[in-house]
C-alpha positions, 0 to 999 in steps of 0.5 A, spaced: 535 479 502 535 487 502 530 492 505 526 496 500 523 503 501 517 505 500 514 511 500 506 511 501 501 515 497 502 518 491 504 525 494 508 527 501 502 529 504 498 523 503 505 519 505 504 521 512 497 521 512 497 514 510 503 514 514 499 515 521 495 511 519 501 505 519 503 508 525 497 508 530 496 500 527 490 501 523 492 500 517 495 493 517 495 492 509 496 495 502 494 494 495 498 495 488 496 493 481 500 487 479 500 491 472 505 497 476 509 491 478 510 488 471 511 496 468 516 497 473 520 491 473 519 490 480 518 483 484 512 481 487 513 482 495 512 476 499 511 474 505 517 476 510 519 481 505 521 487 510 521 494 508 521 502 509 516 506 510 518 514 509 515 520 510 512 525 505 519 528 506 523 521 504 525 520 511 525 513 515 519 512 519 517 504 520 520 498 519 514 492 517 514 486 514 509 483 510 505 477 513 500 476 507 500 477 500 495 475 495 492 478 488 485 478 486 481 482 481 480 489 483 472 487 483 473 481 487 476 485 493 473 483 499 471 488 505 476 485 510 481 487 506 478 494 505 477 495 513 485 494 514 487 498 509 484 503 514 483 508 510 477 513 510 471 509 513 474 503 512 468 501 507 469 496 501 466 503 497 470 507 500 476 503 499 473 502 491 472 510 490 479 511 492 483 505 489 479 506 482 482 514 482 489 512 485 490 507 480 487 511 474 491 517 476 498 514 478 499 508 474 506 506 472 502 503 466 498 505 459 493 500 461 489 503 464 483 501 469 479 496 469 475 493 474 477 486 473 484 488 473 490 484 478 491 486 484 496 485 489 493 485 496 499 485 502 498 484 509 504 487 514 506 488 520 509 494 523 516 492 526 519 498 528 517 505 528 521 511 528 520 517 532 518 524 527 525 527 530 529 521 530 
């Protein structure tokens, strides 16, 4: 299996914000909309996948593995998965607020948003993280 890279948020500064977040271990989860994957042709993570997460600049920063994955209805989302996610103040609203603009903004789709549309929630874990001036 080969190890994919990946560039968190859709602008280098919000990269390394979420980076940060990675980083300090409070975010421990993401989510993506299934209709990105399928538009991009791109498998579904699963559990065991490892990728690498890149800074805004497009350098390798952490080494994780995903521990979960899981696909629910983006309003069927629960608050658990919101608080590890780990963004803002980690409420299941805020996360709401954010993914809703995130996944209308910067779809790879023309599907546009839905409340009940697929999502991919992943869990992972932080093997190896890599110093800024390594």
């Amino acid at each position: 299996d080969s190890i994919k890279r990946v560039l968190a948020g859709a602008t280098p500064q919000e990269a390394d914000d979420l980076l940060a977040l990675v980083l300090a271990g409070t975010k421990t989860a993401t989510a993506g909309a299934l209709d990105d994957y399928d538009a991009e042709g791109e498998p579904l993570p699963t559990a065991g996948t490892l990728s690498i997460v890149l800074d805004g600049a497009g350098n390798p920063r952490a080494l994780i593995e995903t521990t979960q994955v899981d696909i629910v209805p983006f309003d069927q989302l629960g608050p658990e998965h919101a608080f590890l996610e780990g963004e803002d103040d980690r409420s299941l609203e805020s996360w709401r607020r954010i993914h809703e603009r995130f996944f209308t903004e910067h779809a790879d789709h023309d599907l546009g948003f839905r409340p009940d549309m697929p999502i991919v929630l992943e869990r992972f874990r932080v093997i190896y993280p890599t110093p800024a001036n390594a």
